[in-house]
Each structure stands twice: as C-alpha cells, then as structure tokens.
C-alpha positions in Angstrom: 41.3 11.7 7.1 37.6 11.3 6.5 36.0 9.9 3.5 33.4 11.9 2.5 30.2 9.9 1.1 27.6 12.1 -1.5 24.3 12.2 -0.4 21.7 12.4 -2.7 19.1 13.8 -0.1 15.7 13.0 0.6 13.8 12.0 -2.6 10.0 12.6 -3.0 8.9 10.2 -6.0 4.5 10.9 -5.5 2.7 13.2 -2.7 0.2 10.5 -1.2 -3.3 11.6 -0.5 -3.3 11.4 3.6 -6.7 10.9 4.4 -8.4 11.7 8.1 -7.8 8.3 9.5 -3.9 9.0 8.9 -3.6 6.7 6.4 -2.0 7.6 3.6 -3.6 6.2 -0.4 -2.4 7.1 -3.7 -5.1 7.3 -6.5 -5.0 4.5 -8.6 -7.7 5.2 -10.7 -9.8 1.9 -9.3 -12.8 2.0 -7.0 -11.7 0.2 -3.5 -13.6 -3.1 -2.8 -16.6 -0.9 -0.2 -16.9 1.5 -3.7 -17.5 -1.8 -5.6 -20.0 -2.5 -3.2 -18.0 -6.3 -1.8 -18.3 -6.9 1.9 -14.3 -6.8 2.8 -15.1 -8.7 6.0 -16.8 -11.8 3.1 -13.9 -11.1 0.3 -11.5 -12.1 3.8 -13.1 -14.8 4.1 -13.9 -16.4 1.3 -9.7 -15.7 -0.2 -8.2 -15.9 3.2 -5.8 -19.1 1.2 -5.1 -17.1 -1.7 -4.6 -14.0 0.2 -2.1 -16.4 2.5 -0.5 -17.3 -0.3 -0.1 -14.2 -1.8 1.6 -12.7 1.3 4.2 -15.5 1.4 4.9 -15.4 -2.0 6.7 -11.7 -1.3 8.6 -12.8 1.4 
C-alpha cells in the first residue's frame, strides 16, 4: 500500500508589486535609497565592509 501524505497546497501569504523590470517589491512604507536622494553606486562604496558583514552574518 501507499501512504498517502496531505498537502496543504500552494500558499499565497502577500501579492508582490511586479514592476516593469520583472522585479518583484513589496511596499514597505519607506522611500528606497534613489527616493532619499543617496547615490547607491557611493552608499556601495562607502558600506561595502558592513554590507560584507551583513551578508555573512545570514549564512
């Protein structure tokens, strides 16, 4: 015989907003760093060790 396992099916918890570039963001409520008006490219820069660090903190 077969066991039988339940599936739950596919849960959905949020609809993302999927923007033209394919990416998909969910409204946080909190301007993005270009709204802000900071360079990304100099924010990079200038917390590429922190960012590092950051990154293998969650691994």
């Amino acid at each position: 015989m077969k066991k039988r396992h339940a599936r739950s099916g596919t849960r959905i918890t949020s609809s993302p907003n999927v923007t033209s570039d394919g990416k998909a963001r969910f409204d946080t409520g909190k301007p993005t760093l270009t709204q802000q008006g900071i360079d990304v490219d100099a924010f990079i820069y200038k917390n590429h060790a922190l960012i590092e660090k950051l990154r293998k903190g969650t691994q």
